[in-house]
C-alpha positions in Angstrom: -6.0 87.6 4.0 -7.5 84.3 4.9 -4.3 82.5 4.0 -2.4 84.5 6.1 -4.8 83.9 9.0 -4.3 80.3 8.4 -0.7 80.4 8.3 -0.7 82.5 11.8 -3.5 79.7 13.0 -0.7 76.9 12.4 1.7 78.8 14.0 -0.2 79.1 17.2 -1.5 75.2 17.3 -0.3 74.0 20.8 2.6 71.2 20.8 3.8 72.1 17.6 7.1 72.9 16.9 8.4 75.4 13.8 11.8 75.9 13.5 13.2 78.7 11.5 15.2 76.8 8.7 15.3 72.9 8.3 17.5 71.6 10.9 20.2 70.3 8.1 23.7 71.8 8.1 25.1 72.3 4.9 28.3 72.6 3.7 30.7 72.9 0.4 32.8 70.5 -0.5 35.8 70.9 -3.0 35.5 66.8 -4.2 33.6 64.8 -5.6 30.4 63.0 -3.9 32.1 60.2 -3.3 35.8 61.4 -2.4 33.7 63.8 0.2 32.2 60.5 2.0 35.4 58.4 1.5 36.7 61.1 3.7 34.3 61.2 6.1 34.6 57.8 6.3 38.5 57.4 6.8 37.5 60.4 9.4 35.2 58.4 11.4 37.4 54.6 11.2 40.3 56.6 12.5 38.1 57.7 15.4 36.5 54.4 16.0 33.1 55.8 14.6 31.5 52.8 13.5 30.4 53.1 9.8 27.0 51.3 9.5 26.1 51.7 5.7 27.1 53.9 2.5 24.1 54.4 0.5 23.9 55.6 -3.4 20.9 56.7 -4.2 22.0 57.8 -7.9 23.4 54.3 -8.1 20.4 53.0 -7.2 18.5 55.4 -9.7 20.3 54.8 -12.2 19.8 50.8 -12.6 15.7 51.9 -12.7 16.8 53.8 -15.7 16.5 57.3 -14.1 18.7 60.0 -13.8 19.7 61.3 -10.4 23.3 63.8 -9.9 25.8 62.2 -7.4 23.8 61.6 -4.3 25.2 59.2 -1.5 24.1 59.1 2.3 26.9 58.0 4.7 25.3 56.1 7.9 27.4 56.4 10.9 27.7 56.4 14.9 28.6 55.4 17.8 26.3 52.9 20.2 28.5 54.1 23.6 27.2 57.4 22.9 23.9 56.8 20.6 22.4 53.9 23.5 21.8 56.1 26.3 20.4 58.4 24.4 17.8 56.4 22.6 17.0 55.1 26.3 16.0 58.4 27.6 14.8 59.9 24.5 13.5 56.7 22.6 12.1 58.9 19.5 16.1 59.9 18.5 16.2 56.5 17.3 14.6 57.9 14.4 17.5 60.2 13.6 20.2 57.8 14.3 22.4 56.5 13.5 23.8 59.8 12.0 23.6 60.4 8.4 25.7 62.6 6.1 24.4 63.7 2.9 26.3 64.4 -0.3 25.3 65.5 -3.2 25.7 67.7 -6.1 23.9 70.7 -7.3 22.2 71.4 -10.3 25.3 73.9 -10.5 27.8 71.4 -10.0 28.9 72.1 -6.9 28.8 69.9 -4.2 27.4 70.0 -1.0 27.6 68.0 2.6 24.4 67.8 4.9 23.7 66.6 8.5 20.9 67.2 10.9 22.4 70.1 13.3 22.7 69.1 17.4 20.5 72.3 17.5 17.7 70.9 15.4 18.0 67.1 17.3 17.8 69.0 20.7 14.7 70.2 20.1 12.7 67.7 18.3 14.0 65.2 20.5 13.8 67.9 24.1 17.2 67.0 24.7 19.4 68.5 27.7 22.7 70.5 26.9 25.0 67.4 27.7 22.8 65.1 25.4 23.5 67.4 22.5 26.9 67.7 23.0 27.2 64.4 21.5 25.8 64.9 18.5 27.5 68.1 18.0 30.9 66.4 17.5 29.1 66.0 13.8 30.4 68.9 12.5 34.0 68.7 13.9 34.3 65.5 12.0 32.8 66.6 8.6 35.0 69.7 9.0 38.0 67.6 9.3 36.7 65.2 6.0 36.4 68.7 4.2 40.1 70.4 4.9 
């Protein structure tokens, strides 16, 4: 009883923010960790999307002699659009550039992840235009997955 009276307190704390799932998108992806971000990155060139880094965090785990399943984060965006909204929102920075996530289950399947224009929108108290920019997210992943 108590617990739940402090789980209801939490919920009720003023300026705090709860979203009902985690704000990341997921989706399944029918290659391999990396063929999934080479896509997504031949995706984004053709657009003009300016790739900023490819990270692999198994690689990385791996030369500290740990074991880690494919895992890579794709770092990616666009300043035209990404500028102006880091000047009226300066916390997005935090969040961009954009970032896909690939990685592989404990199942073997694997899986893309990106922070949702929903999720941004409200952390950040974007307006309806300013998320439309981020949205575009999805479209491109979706087209990296076909």
């Amino acid at each position: 009883m108590i617990r739940r009276l402090a789980v209801l307190m939490l919920l009720l704390i003023p300026g705090q923010v709860f979203a009902a799932d985690d704000g990341v998108t997921k989706r399944e992806s029918r290659y391999s960790v990396p063929q999934t971000l080479d896509r997504l990155e031949a995706v984004l060139k053709e657009r003009g999307i300016t790739v900023f880094a490819r990270i692999d965090h198994a690689g990385e785990a791996t030369k500290v002699g740990l074991n880690l399943p494919p895992t890579q984060v794709l770092v990616f965006g666009n300043p035209r659009s990404g500028t102006p909204l880091m000047v009226a929102h300066p916390t997005i920075a935090i969040d961009l550039p954009m970032k896909a996530l690939a990685w592989q289950d404990a199942a073997g399947k694997v899986w893309i992840g990106f922070n949702s224009a929903d999720y941004m929108k409200k952390r950040h108290d974007l307006t309806d235009e300013q998320a439309k920019s981020l949205a575009v997210v999805g479209v491109l992943i979706d087209a990296a997955l076909k």
